[in-house]
C-alpha positions as CSV (number, residue, x, y, z in Angstrom):
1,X,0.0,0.0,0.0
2,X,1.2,3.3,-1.2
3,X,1.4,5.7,1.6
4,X,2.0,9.9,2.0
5,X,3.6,11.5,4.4
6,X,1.0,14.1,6.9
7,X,2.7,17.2,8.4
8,X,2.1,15.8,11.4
9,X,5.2,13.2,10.6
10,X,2.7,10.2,10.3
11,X,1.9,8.1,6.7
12,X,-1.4,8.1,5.3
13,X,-2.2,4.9,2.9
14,X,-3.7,6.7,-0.6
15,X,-6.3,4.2,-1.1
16,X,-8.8,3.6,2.5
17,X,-12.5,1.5,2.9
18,X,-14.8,4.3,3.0
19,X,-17.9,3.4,5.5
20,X,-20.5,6.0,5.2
21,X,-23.9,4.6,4.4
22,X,-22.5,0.9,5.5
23,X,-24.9,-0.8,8.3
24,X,-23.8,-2.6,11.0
25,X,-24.6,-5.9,10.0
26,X,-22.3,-5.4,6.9
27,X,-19.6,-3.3,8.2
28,X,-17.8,-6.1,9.8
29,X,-17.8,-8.0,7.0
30,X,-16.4,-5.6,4.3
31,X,-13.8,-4.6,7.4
32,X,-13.0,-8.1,7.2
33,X,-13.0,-8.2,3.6
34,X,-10.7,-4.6,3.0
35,X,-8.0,-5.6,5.3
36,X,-7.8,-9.4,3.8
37,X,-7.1,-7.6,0.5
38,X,-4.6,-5.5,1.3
39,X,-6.4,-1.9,3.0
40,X,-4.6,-0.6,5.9
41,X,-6.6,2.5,6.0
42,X,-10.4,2.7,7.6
43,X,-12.7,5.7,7.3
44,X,-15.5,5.9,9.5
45,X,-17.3,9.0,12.1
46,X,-19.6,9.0,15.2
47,X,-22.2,10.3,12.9
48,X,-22.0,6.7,10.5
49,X,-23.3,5.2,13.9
50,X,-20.8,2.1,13.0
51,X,-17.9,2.3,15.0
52,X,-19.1,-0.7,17.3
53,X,-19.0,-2.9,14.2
54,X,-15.8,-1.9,12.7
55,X,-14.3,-2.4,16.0
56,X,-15.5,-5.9,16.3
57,X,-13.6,-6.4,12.6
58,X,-10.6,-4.9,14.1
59,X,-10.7,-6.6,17.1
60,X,-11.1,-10.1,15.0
61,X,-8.1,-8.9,12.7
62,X,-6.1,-8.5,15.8
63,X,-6.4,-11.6,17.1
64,X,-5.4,-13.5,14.2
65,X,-2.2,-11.4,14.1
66,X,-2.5,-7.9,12.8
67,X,-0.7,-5.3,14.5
68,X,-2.3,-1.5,15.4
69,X,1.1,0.1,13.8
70,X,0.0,-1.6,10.2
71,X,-3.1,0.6,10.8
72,X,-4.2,4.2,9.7
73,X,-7.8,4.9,11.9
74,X,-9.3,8.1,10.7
75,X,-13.0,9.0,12.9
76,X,-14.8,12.3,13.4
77,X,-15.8,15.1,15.6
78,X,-19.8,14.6,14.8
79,X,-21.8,17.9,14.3
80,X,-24.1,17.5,17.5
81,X,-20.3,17.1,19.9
82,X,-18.8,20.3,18.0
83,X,-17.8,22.5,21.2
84,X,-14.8,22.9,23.3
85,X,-16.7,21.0,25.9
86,X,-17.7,17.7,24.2
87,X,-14.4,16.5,22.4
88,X,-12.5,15.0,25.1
89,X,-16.4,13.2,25.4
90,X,-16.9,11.9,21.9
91,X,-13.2,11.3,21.1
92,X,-13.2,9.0,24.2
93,X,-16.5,7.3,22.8
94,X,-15.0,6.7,19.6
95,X,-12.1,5.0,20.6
96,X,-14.4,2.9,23.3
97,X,-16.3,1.8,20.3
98,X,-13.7,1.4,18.3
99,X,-11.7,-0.6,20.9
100,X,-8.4,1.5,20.4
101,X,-5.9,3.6,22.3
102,X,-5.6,5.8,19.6
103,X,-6.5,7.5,16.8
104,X,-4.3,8.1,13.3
105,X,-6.6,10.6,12.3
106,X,-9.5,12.8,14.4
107,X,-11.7,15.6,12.2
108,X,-13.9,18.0,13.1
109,X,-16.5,16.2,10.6
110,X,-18.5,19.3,9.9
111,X,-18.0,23.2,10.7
112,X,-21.3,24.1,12.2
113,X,-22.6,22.2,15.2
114,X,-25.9,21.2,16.2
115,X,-27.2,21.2,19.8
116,X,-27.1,17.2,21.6
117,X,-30.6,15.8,22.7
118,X,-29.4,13.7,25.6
119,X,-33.0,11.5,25.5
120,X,-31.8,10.8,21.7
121,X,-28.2,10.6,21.7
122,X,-28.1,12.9,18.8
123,X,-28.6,16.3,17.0
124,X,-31.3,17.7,18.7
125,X,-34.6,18.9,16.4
126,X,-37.2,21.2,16.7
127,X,-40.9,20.0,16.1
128,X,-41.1,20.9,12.3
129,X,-38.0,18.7,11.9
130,X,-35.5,21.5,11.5
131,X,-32.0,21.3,13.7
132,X,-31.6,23.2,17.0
133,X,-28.3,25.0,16.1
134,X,-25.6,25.4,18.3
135,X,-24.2,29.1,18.0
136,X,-22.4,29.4,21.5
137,X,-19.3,27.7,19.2
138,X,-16.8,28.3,16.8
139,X,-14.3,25.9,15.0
140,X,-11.4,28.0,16.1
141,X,-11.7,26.6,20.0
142,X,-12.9,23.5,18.7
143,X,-9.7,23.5,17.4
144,X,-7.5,24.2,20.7
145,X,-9.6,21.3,22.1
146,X,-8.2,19.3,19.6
147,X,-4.9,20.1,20.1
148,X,-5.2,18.6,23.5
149,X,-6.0,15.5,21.9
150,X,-2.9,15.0,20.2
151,X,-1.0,16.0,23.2
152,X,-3.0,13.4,25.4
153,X,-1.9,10.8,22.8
154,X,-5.8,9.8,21.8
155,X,-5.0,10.8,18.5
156,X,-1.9,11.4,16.7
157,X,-3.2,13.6,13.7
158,X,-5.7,16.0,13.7
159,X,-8.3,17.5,10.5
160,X,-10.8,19.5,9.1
161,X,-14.3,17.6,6.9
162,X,-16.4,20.2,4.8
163,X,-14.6,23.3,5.6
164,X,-14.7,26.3,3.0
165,X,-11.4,27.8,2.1
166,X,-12.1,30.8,4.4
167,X,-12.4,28.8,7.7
168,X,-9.6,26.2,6.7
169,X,-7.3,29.4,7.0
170,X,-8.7,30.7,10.3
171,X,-8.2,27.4,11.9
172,X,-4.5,27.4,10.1
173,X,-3.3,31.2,11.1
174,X,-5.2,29.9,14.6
175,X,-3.1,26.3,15.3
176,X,-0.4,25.7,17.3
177,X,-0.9,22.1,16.0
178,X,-1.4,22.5,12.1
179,X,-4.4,20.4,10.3
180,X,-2.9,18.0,8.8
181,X,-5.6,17.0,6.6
182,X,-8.9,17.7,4.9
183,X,-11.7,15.8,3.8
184,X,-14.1,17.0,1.1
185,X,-15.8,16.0,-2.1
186,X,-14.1,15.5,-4.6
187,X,-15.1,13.5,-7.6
188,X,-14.5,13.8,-11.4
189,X,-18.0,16.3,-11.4
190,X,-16.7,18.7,-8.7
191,X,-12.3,18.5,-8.7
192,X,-12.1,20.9,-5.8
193,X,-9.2,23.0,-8.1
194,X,-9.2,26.0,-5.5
195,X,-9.2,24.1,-2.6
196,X,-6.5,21.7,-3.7
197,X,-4.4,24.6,-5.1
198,X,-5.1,26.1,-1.0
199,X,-3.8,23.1,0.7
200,X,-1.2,21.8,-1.9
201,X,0.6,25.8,-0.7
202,X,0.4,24.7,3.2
203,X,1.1,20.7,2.7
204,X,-2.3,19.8,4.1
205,X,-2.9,16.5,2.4
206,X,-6.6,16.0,1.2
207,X,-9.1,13.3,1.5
208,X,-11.9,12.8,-1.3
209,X,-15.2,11.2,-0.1
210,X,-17.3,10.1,-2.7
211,X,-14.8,9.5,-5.1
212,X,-17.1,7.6,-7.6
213,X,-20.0,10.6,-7.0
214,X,-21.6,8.5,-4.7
215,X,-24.3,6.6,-6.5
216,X,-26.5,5.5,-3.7
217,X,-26.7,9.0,-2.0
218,X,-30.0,10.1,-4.1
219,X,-32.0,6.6,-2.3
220,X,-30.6,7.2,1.0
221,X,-31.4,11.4,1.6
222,X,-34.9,10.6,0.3
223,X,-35.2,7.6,2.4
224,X,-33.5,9.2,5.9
225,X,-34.6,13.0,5.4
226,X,-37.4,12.7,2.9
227,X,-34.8,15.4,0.8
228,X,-34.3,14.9,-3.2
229,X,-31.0,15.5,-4.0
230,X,-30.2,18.5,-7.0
231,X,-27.2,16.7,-7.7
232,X,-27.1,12.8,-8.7
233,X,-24.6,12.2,-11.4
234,X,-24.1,9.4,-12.7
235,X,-20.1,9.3,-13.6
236,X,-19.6,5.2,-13.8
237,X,-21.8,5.4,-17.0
238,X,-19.6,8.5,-18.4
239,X,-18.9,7.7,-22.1
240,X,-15.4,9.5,-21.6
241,X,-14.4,7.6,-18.2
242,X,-16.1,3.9,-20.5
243,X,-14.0,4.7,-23.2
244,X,-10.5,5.4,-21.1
245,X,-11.7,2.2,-19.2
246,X,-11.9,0.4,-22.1
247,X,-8.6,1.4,-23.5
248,X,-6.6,0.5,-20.3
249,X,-8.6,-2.8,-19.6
250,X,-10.4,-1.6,-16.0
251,X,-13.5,-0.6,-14.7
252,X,-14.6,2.9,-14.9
253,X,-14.4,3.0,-11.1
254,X,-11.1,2.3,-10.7
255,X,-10.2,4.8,-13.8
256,X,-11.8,7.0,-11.8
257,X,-10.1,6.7,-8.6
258,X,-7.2,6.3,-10.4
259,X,-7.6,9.6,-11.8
260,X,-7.8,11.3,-8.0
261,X,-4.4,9.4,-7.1
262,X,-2.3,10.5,-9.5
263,X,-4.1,14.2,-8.4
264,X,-2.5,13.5,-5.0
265,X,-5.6,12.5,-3.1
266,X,-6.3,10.3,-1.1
267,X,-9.2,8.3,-1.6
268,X,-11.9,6.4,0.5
269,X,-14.2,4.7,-1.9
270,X,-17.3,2.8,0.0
271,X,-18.7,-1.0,-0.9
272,X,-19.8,-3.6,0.5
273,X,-19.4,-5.7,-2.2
274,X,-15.9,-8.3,-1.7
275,X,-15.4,-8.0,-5.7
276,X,-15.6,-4.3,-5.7
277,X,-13.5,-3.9,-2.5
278,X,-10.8,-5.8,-3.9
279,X,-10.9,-4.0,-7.1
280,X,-10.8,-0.3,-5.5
281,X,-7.7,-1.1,-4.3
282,X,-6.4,-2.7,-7.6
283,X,-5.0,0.5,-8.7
284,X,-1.4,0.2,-8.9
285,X,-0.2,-1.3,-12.5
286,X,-1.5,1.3,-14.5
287,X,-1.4,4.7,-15.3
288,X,-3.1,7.2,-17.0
289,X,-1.9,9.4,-19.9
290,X,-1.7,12.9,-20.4
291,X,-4.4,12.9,-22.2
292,X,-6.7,10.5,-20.2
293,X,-6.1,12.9,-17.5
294,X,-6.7,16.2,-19.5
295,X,-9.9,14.4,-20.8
296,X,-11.1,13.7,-17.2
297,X,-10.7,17.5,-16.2
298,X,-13.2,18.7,-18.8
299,X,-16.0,16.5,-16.6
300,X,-15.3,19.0,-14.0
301,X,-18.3,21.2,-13.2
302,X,-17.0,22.9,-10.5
303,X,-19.4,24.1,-7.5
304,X,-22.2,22.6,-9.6
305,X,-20.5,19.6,-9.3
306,X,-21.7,19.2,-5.5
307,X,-24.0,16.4,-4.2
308,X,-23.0,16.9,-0.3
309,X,-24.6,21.1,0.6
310,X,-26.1,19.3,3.9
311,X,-29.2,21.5,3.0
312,X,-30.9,18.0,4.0
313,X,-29.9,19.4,7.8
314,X,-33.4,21.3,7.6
315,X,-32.6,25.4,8.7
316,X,-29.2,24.7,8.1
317,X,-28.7,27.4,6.1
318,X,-29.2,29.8,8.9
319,X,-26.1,28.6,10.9
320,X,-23.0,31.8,10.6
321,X,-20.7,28.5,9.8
322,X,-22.7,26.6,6.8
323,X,-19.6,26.7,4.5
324,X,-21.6,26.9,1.4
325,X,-23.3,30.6,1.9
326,X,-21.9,31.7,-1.9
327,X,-23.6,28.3,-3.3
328,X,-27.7,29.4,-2.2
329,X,-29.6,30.8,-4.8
């Protein structure tokens, strides 16, 4: 497994199992499956609500020999935790769940925070269904908090998720403790050029969720949040990523992830699926041309690229940290 080096001094494996969406019942299985196949590198949050499972896949992997230092553990501050006074809480949680003693990677998973509903365990809602928002907060001490986290030893790097460009340099001119990394979108629809060209100048390596432009996320916002998605492209049917497949003798998946490697990101692709597991890793004897990769920018749409505006958070909009302000009509 290729690896890249973090400013924090640690190695982050390029390609990681992405979990998002995953149930429990599954997880362990495609845990199971990612690491048999060669993954080293396991995505998952508090707000994925299946850290239990992976940690019962972890703890399996364990005890037929594998080794915590082989491993790179990224989990997340969730939204309804995202206040100085509930880190230490929820990154303790995690690693409870997780059945660890540290953390590679801890991100604040989203910049605006949501107040906690102790009867619920979660974000806490109004009666119409819209979010209570939390606006006693601010990422910036979040951030010291976090800080404290790597100096306890609970985690040994420390992120951003969904962050605009304005509050990923607030946090940075703000650190003691640099972020390391950020996690975004970033698909062939919606390359994330600014944003790179931002964190590519301070060495902050970037994660892309939804690398294949998440084909399943149209079903599951209409099913959790009764919300239809704008934004549902449909990129594995692309007749310019079929054709490059074709040409190189792969699936238009792994073109495409292929494509976000040699852009320098790291990538966390999501299945359950053992076939397509072992193939989204099976990225490593081939390489695009110059011209398969100019061909792949001209999908990029930009802003109107995005699937993920987490206007499914009903009111959302209203919170001073939604990073997406310039994106409402």
């Amino acid at each position: 497994m290729r690896s890249i080096r973090l400013l924090s001094g640690y190695d982050m494996p390029t390609v990681g199992l992405g979990t998002w969406q995953a149930k429990p019942e599954e997880i362990e299985r495609a845990v199971s499956t990612a690491l048999e196949c060669g993954y080293r590198h396991i995505d998952t949050a508090t707000n994925y609500n299946n850290e239990e499972a992976i940690g019962q896949a972890l703890k399996k992997w364990f005890e037929k020999g594998g080794t915590r230092k082989e491993l790179f553990i990224t989990t997340k501050l969730p939204h309804f935790g995202n206040r100085p006074s509930d880190v230490e809480k929820f990154i303790k949680l995690s690693l409870e769940k997780l059945g660890l003693d540290y953390l590679d990677m801890y991100l604040i998973h989203l910049p605006f925070a949501f107040k906690f509903d102790e009867k619920t365990g979660g974000a806490a809602t109004h009666e119409d269904g819209s979010y209570v928002l939390d606006f006693d907060t601010d990422p910036v001490s979040v951030w010291k908090e976090m800080e404290k986290q790597v100096e306890s030893g609970r985690t040994r790097s420390i992120g951003l998720s969904n962050f605009n460009e304005e509050q990923i340099l607030t946090v940075w001119e703000n650190a003691q403790i640099k972020p390391s990394n950020l996690q975004v979108e970033l698909h062939a629809y919606m390359q994330q050029k600014s944003i790179r060209d931002l964190c590519k100048k301070y060495n902050i390596v970037i994660t892309g969720y939804s690398p294949l432009g998440s084909p399943a996320a149209k079903t599951h916002f209409e099913t959790k949040y009764k919300y239809t998605l704008e934004k549902s492209p449909d990129l594995l049917n692309h007749p310019v990523v079929k054709d490059i497949a074709v040409r190189h003798k792969k699936t238009a998946a792994q073109v495409l992830l292929r494509y976000l490697l040699q852009l320098d990101i790291v990538i966390i692709p999501k299945s359950s699926s053992p076939e397509r597991i072992k193939s989204n890793i099976d990225l490593f004897d081939f390489d695009l041309s110059e011209d398969d990769m100019k061909a792949l920018s001209t999908l990029d749409e930009d802003t109107n690229g995005r699937i993920f505006n987490f206007l499914f958070f009903k009111g959302i909009q209203d919170h001073p940290h939604y990073p997406f302000k310039n994106e409402l009509p």
